[in-house]
C-alpha positions as CSV (number, residue, x, y, z in Angstrom):
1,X,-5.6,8.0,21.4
2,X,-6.1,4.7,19.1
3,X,-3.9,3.9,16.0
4,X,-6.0,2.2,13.2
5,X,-4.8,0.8,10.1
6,X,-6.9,0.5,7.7
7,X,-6.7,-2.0,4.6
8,X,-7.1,-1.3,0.7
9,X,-9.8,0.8,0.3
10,X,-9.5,1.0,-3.4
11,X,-12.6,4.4,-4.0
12,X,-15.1,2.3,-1.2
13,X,-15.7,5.7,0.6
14,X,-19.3,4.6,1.6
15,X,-17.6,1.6,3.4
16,X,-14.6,3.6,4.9
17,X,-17.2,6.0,6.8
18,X,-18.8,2.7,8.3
19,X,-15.6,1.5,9.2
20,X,-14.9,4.8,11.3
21,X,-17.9,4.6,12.6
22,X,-17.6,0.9,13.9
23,X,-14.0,1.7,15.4
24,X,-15.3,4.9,16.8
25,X,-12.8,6.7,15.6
26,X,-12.7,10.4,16.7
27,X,-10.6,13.0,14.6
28,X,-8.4,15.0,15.7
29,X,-8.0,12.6,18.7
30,X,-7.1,9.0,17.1
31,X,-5.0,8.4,14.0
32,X,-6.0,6.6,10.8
33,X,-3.0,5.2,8.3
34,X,-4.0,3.6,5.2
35,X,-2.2,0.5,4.0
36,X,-2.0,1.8,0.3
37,X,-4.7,1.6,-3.1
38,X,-6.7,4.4,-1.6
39,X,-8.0,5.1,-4.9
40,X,-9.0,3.0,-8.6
41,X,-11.8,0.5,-9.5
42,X,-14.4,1.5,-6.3
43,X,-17.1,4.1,-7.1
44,X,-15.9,7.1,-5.2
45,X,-11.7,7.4,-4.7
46,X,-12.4,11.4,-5.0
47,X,-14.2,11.2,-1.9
48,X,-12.0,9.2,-0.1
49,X,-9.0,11.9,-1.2
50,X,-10.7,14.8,0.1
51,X,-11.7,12.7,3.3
52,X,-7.9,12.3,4.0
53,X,-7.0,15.8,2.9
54,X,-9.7,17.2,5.1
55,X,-8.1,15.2,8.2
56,X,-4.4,15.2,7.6
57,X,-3.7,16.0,11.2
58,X,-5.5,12.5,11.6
59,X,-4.6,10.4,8.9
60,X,-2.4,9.2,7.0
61,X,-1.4,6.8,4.0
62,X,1.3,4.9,2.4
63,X,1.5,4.4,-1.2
64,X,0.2,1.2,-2.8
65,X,0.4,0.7,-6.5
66,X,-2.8,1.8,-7.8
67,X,-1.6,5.5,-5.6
68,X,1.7,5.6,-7.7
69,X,-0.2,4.8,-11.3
70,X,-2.8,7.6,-10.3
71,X,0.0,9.8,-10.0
72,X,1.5,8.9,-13.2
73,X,-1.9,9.1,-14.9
74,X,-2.3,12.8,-13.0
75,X,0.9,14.3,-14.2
76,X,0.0,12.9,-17.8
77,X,3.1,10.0,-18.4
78,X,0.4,7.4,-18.9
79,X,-3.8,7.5,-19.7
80,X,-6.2,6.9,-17.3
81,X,-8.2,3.5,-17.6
82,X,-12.0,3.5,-17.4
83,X,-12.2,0.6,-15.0
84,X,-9.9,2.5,-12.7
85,X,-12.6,5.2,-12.9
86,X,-10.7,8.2,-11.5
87,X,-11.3,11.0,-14.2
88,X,-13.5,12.4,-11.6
89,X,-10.1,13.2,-9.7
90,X,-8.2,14.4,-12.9
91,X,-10.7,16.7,-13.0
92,X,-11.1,18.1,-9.7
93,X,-10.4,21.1,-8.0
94,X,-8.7,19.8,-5.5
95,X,-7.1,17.5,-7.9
96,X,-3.3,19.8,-7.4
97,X,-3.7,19.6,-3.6
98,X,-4.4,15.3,-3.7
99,X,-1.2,15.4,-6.6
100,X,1.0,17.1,-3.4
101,X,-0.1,15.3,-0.5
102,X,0.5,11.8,-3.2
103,X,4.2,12.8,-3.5
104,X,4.4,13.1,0.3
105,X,2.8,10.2,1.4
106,X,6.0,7.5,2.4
107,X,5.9,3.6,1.0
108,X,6.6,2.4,4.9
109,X,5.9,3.8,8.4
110,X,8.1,2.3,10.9
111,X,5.8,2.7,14.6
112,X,8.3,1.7,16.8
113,X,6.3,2.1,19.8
114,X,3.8,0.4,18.7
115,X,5.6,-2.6,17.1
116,X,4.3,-2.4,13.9
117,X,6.2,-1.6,10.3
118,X,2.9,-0.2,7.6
119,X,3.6,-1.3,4.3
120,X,1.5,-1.9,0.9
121,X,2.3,-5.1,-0.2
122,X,5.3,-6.5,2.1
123,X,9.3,-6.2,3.2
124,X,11.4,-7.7,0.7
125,X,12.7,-10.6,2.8
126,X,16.2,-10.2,2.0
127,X,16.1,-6.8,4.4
128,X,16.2,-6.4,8.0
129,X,14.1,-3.1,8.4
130,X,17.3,-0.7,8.4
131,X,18.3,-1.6,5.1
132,X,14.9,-1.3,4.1
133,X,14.1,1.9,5.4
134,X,17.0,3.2,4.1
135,X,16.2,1.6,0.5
136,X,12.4,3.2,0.3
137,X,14.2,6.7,1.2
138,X,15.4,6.7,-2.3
139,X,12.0,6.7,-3.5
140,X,10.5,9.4,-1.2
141,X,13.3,11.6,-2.1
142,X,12.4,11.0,-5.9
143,X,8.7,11.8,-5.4
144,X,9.5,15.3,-3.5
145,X,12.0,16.7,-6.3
146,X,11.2,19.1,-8.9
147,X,12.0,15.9,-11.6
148,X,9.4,13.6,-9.9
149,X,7.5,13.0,-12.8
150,X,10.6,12.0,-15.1
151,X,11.1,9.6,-11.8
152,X,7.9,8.1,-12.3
153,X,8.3,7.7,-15.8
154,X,11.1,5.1,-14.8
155,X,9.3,2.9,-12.2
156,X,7.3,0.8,-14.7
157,X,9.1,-2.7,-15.1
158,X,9.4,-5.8,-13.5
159,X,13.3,-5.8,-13.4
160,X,15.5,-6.0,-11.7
161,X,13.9,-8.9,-9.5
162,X,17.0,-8.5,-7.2
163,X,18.9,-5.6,-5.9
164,X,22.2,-6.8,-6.1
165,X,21.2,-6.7,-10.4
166,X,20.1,-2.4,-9.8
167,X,23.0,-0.9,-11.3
168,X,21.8,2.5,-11.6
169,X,19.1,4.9,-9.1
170,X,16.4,4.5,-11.5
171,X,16.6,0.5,-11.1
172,X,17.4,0.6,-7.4
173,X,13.7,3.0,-7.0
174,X,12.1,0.6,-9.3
175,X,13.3,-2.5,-7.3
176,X,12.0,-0.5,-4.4
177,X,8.7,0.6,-5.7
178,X,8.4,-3.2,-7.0
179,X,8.7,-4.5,-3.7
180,X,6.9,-2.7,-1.5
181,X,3.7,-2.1,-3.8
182,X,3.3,-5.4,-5.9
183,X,4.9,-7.7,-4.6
184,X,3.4,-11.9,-3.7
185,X,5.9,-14.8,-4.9
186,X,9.6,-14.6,-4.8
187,X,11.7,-17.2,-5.4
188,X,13.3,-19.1,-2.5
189,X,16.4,-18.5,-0.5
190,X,17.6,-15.8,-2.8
191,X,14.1,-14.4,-2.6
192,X,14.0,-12.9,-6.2
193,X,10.8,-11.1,-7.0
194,X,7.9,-12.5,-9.6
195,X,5.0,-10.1,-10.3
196,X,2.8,-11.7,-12.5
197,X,1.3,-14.3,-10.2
198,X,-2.0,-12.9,-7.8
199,X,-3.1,-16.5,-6.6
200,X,-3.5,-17.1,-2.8
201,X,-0.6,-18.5,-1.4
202,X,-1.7,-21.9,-1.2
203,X,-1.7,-22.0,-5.0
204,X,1.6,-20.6,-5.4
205,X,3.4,-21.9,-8.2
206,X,6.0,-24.6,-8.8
207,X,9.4,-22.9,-7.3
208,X,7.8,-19.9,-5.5
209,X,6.4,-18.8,-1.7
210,X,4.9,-16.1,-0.9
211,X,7.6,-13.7,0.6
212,X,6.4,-14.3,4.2
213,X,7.3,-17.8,4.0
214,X,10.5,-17.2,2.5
215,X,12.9,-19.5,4.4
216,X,15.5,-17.4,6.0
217,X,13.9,-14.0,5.5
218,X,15.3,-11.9,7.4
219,X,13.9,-10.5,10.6
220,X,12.4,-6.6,10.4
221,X,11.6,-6.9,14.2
222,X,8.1,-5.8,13.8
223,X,4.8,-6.8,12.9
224,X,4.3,-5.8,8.9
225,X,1.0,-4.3,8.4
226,X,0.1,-5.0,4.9
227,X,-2.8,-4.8,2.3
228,X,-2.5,-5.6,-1.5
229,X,-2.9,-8.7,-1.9
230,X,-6.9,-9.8,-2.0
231,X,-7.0,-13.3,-2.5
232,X,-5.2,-13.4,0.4
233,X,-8.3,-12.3,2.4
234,X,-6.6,-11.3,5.1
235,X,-5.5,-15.3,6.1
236,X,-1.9,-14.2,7.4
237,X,-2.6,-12.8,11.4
238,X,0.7,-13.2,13.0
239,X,2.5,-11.7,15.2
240,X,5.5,-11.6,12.5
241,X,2.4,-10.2,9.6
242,X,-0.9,-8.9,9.8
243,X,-2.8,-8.9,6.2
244,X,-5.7,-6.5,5.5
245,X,-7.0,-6.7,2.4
246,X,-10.1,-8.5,2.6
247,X,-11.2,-7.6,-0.7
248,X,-13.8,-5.0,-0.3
249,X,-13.9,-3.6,-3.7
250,X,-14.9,-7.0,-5.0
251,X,-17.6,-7.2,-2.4
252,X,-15.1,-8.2,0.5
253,X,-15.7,-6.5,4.0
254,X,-13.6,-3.4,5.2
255,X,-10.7,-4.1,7.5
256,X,-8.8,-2.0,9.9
257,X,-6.1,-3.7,13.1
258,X,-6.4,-1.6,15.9
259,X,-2.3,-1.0,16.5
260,X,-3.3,-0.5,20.3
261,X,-4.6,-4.0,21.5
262,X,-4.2,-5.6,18.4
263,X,-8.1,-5.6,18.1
264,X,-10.2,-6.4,14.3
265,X,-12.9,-4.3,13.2
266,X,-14.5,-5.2,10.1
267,X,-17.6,-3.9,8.2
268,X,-19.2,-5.3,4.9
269,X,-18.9,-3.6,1.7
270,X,-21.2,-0.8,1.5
271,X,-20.7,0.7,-2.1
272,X,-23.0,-1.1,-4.4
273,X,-23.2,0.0,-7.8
């Protein structure tokens, strides 16, 4: 059995089937996680849904930020956007059974035996990876109650940037959600978050580092898988971080880190409008 992860695949379903195809994945047999924004801006996230709903015992996902707004959009707090082109989902018959599986996907999977932590967009640095996983619990819970759409309602916000400024369970999900869906920059040494910047780290602006290079972040003890974060184009392969987005919705190739042997597999973008 292989473990693949496989980077944002953002509705790119014509280039997730070549990517299977290259790793020679076999279902039922290997597994599949996605690192997050299965869905929004490709032309065909239905397709990728009811690829994952149709393998659950060999897949699996967690939730990047495009997911969560999908959700939002689904259960009707916020309108869908026409570049983000999922009405196709909304109106779906499978669209109640994609809704469930959503609200059950986790925003980390901690592999111990395979050293790896999958994440969306990172580890807040300030964390060692007990007091994170314990943090993104919160959110699970939230998104599995019968009030996980008023929940959802409260994750929009860029504040607080620290958790120590969370003075309530709505703040302390949204510092959560923040962090381990959109977050690049922080701010040195007390590693407060800043969402509006999406430049590659070697751009970063005046005062900030990517929260990688945070100085004194604290170790997770793991490898963090990650996606997210494009212009990055998949520059950070460490043993401390392994970055997959490589951009294929822009025209980027398809990336997946076999969790095994630590192996690349890559395809080109195959979904051409």
């Amino acid at each position: 059995m292989a473990t693949y992860v496989v980077g944002d695949i953002q509705g790119c379903f014509q280039s997730l089937k070549a990517l299977l195809t290259a790793c020679q994945f076999r279902a039922g047999i290997d597994h599949v996680i996605c690192a997050g924004d299965l869905v929004a801006r490709g032309p065909d996230s239905l397709s990728v849904l009811q690829w994952v709903l149709d393998h659950q015992d060999t897949a699996t996902a967690v939730l990047g930020n495009h997911d969560l707004h999908f959700l939002s959009v689904a259960s009707g707090l916020k309108p869908s956007k026409p570049k983000d082109r999922t009405d196709v989902i909304l109106e779906s018959a499978d669209l109640d059974a994609i809704v469930h599986w959503y609200r059950h996907c986790p925003l980390t999977i901690d592999m111990p035996d395979l050293n790896a932590l999958i994440v969306h967009a990172g580890i807040w640095p300030g964390w060692d990876r007990h007091q994170w996983l314990d943090a993104v619990e919160l959110v699970h819970t939230r998104l599995q109650s019968e009030a996980w759409v008023d929940h959802l309602q409260s994750m929009y916000g860029d504040t607080p940037a620290h958790p120590k400024d969370a003075t309530n369970a709505d703040e302390r999900a949204r510092f959560v959600i923040n962090a381990s869906t959109r977050m690049r920059f922080v701010e040195p040494f007390d590693f407060q978050l800043e969402l509006t910047h999406k430049e590659a780290p070697t751009d970063a602006p005046a005062g900030l580092v990517a929260w990688m290079d945070a100085p004194n972040r604290v170790p997770v003890d793991r490898r963090i898988v990650f996606g997210h974060w494009a212009t990055l184009n998949g520059a950070r392969r460490t043993s401390e971080v392994y970055a997959l987005d490589t951009g294929c919705v822009y025209g980027g190739p398809l990336s997946a880190l076999r969790l095994d042997d630590h192996a690349l597999i890559q395809v080109p973008c195959a979904d051409v409008d």
